[in-house]
N, C-alpha and C positions, 0 to 999 in steps of 0.2 A: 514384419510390420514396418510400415514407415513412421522415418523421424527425420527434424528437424535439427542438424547439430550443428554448433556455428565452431567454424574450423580456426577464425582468425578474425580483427576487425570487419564487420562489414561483410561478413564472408558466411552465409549460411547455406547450406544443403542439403537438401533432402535423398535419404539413400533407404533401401532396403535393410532391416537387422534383424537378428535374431530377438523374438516373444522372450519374456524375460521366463525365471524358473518358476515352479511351486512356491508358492506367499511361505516364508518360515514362519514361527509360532510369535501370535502379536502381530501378524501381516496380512496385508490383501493385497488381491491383483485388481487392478482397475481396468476396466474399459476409458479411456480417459477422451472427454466428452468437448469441456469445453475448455480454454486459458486465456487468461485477460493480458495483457503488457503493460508491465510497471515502468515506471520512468528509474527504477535501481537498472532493469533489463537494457534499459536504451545506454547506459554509460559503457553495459557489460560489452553490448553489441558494438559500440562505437568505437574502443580503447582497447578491449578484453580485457577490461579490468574495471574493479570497484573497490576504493578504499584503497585495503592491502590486499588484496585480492587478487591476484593474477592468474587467469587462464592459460595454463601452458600447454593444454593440449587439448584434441577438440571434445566440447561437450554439450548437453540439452539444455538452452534455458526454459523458464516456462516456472513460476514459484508460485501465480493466481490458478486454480483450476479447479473442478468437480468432475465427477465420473460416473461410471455405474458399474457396481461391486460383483468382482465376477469367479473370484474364488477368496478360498477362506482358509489362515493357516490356525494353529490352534491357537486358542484362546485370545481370537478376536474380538477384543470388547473396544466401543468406539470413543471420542471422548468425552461420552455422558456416562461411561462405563457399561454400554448396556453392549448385548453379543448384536454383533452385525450379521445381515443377509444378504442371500446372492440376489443381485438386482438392485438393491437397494441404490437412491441417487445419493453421492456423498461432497461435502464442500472440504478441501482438506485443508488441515494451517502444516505451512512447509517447514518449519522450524521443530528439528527433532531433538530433544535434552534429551541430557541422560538418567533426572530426575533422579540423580544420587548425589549431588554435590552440594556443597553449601548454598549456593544461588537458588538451585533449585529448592531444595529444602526452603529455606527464606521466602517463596512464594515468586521466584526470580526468575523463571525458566526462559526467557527471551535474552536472560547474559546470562546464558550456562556457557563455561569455558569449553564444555565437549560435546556442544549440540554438531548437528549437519542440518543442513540445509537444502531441499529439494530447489536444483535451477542455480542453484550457486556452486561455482568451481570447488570442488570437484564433483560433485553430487549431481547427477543427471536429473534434469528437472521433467515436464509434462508436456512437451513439445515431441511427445511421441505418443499411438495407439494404444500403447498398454502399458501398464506399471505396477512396480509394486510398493506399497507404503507402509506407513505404520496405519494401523488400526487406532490405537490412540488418538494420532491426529487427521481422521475423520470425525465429521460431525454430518447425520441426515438433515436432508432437505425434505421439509415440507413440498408437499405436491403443486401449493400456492409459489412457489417458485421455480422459475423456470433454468435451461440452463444457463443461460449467458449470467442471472444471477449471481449463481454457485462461485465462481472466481473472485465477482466482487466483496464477498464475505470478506475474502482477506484485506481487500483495501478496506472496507469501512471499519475492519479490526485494529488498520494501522491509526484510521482518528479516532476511533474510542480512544486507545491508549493514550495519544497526545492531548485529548479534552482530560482525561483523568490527571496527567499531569500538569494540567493547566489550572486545575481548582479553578474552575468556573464560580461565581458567584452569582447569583441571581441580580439585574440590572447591573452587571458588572460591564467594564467596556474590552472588545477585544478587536483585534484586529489580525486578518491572517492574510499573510507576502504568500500568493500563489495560487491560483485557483483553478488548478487541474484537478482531475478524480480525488486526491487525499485532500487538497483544499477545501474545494466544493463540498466535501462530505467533512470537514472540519466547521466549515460556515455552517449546512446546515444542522450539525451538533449544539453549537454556540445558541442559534438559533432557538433550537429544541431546549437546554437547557436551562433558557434567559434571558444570556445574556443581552445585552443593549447598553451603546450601540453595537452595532458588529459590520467594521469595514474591510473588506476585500479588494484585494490590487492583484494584477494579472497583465500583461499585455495583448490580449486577445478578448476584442469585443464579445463574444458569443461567449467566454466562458464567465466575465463579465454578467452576461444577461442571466445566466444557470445563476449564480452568484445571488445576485437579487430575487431572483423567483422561490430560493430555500430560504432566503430570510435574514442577504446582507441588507442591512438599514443604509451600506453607502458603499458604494465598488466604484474603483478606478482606474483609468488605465494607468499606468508608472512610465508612459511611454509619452504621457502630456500631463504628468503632475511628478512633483516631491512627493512617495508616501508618505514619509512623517510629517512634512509640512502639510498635508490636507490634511490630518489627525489632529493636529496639535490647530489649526482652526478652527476645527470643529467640536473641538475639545478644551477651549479659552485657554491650551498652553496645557492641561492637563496631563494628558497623553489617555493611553489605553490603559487597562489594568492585568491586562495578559495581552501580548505579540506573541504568536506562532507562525512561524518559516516555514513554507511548505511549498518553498521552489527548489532554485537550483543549489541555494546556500552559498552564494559567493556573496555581491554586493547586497543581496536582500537579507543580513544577517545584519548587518550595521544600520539598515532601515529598520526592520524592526524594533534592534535596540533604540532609536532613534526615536520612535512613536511610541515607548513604554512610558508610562510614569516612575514616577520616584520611589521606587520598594516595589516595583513592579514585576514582573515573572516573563521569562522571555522561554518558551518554548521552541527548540530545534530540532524539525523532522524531516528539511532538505537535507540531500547527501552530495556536498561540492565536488564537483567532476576535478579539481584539483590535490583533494583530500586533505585541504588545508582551511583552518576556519580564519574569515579575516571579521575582525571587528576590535575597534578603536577601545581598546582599557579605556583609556579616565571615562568613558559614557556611561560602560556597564559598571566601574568602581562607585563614580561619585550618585549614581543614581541608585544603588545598590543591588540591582537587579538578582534578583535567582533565576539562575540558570539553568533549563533541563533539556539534557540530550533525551531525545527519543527515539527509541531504540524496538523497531518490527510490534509489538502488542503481546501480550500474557491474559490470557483467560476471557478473552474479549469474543467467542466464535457463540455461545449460547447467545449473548446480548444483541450480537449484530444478528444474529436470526431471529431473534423478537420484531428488532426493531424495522428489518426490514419484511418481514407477515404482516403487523401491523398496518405499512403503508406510512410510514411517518418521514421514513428515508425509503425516497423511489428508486434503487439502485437500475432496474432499467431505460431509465430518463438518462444516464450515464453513458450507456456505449453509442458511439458514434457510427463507428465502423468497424466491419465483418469482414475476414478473409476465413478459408480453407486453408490445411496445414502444406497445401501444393505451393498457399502463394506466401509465407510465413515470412522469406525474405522482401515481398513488398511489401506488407505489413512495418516490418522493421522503420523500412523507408518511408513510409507514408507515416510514422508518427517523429519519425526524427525529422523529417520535413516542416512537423505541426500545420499538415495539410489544412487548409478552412473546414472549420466545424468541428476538430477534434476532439473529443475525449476521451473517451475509452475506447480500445480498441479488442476485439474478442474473435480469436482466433476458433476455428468450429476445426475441433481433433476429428471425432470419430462421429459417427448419425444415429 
C-alpha cells in the first residue's frame, strides 16, 4: 500500500509498505478514504514537533479522516456501542483512552494520561491506504454525507468542546481571534447558540467573508485594526463576555484577553508554535478572567453528526482544496503557504 511518511521538517514521501495485520479484538481495518489537515499537522510538518512532542523518527500524519470498514476483529462495537460492518462508511476520533483511569472514569477521556493518538508521534496516522483502529472510536456516517465530510467531524468536534467551555449564554457577546476551519466553525456555534454580538478577526479577507455569512455580526481584519479596540467600541468599553483563541496562540492570547470584560471567560484552543503562552498577568488578574485550556473534544462525534445531517453547520462549504495522496507533500505546502482561498484542505487516500 502507499503512504505518506514525513521523514523530517518539510520532508514527506511517499514509499510502498507493507497492508497492516488482521484488526485484533476491539479492531478494524480500514480502507482509509479521505483526511482533512489540521493546522496541529502544519506545526508537526514545519518543526517535527508540537508542544513536547518531538518526532524522532519518521512517521504518518494525518488525525482528520473517515474510511470504509473492511475487516472486522472480535468484538467490534463502534462508538454508539453497536457491532460494526464490512463496508460500512466510518468518521473516526483519533484520540484513543484507556478508559480506565481516573480522567477517564470522571467523564475526561480527552486528558487520559495513557491515551495514543492516531497522526501524532509516535502513532501512525491516516496518511496511508489502509489501517487499523479502534472500533470504539468509529462512528457511521449517514449516507447524507459525503466523504470529504467524514474528516471534518473531528474539527467541528474540536468547537463543540470549546463552545461547551465557553458557557455561551443567550444574547451573550463573544468574540473569536482566528478564523480558520476551528474558528469559522466556533463563529458559526456562537451563532447557532445566541450569542450576540459575535465578532471574528482573521487576516485573510475570504475567511473574513465565510465568517459573516455563518453568522459573525462583525469580522475584521487585525491586519488594519486593534482587535480589542474594535470590541471595546462597539461595546461602550464593555468588552465581550467569552474570547476564544482560535489562531496561532502567540500575540492573539493577550488580544483576547484584551477584549474580555470584567469576570469574563477567556477560552484557549490555539496551540503556539513556540509552546510558550504569552499574556500580560495584571489584565487577566485585575479583570478576573476564567481561564480555559482546550484540549482535542470528549463526546462531541454523535452531536457533530446531528448537527451536520441537519444542515445547520455546512461542513462542505469548508474545504477549499483537493490533493491525492501522490501530491500530499504539495498539499503541505499549499496550506503553510495560506494560498488564496484557503480553508480546508482534504486529501483523497483511496476511491
Amino acid at each position: 500500500m502507499q503512504v505518506a511518511r514525513l521523514h523530517g521538517p518539510k520532508d514527506i514521501r511517499i514509499a510502498a509498505e507493507p497492508p497492516p495485520p488482521p484488526p485484533g479484538p476491539g479492531e478494524v481495518t480500514l480502507n482509509v478514504k479521505t483526511v482533512g489537515l489540521c493546522g496541529s499537522d502544519l506545526h508537526m510538518y514545519e518543526t517535527g514537533r508540537i508542544g513536547y512532542t518531538i518526532a524522532s523518527e519518521p512517521f504518518v500524519l494525518g488525525h482528520e479522516f473517515m474510511g470504509v470498514v473492511a475487516a472486522l476483529g472480535a468484538g467490534a462495537l463502534d462508538g454508539n456501542h453497536q457491532p460494526l460492518e464490512l463496508g460500512q462508511r466510518v468518521a473516526v476520533e483519533p484520540a484513543v483512552p484507556c478508559w480506565r483511569c481516573e480522567l477517564c472514569e470522571r467523564g475526561h477521556p480527552n486528558l487520559c494520561p495513557n491515551h495514543y493518538f492516531y497522526g501524532l508521534f509516535p502513532e501512525d496516522g491516516a496518511l496511508r491506504e489502509r489501517m487499523n483502529v479502534s472500533a470504539r472510536n468509529c462512528f457511521p456516517l449517514p449516507d447524507t454525507l459525503g466523504d470529504e465530510v467524514g474528516p471534518l467531524l473531528e474539527t467541528l468536534g474540536v468547537a463543540i468542546h470549546a463552545i461547551d467551555l465557553a458557557k455561551l449564554r443567550v444574547g451573550g457577546a463573544v468574540g473569536v481571534l482566528g478564523a480558520g476551519p476551528v474558528g469559522l466553525l466556533i463563529t458559526r456555534l456562537a451563532a447557532l447558540a445566541g450569542a450576540a454580538p459575535v465578532f471574528a478577526f482573521d487576516k485573510f479577507d475570504w475567511r473574513l467573508r465565510k465568517a459573516r455569512e455563518w453568522g459573525a455580526t462583525h469580522a475584521f481584519n487585525v491586519d488594519e485594526c486593534d482587535p480589542a479596540s474594535a470590541v471595546m467600541d462597539l461595546t461602550d468599553g464593555r468588552g465581550v463576555d467569552v474570547a476564544i483563541e482560535a489562531a496561532w496562540a502567540d500575540h492573539s492570547v493577550q488580544q483576547a484577553a484584551d477584549m474580555a470584560r470584567y469576570g469574563g471567560r477567556l477560552v484557549l484552543v490555539g496551540i503556539p508554535p513556540d509552546d510558550k503562552l504569552q499574556l500580560q498577568h495584571s489584565v487577566a488578574r485585575r479583570k478576573g478572567l476564567t481561564i480555559m485550556m482546550s484540549r482535542r473534544m470528549k463526546h462531541t462525534y454523535p452531536r457533530a453528526i446531528a448537527l451536520a445531517t441537519s444542515g445547520r453547520v455546512k461542513l462542505d462549504e469548508l474545504v477549499s482544496h483537493r490533493f491525492d495522496l501522490a501530491r500530499t507533500a504539495e498539499a503541505y505546502e499549499c496550506n503553510v503557504a495560506y494560498a488564496r482561498g484557503i480553508n480546508k484542505v482534504i486529501l483523497q487516500v483511496g476511491t
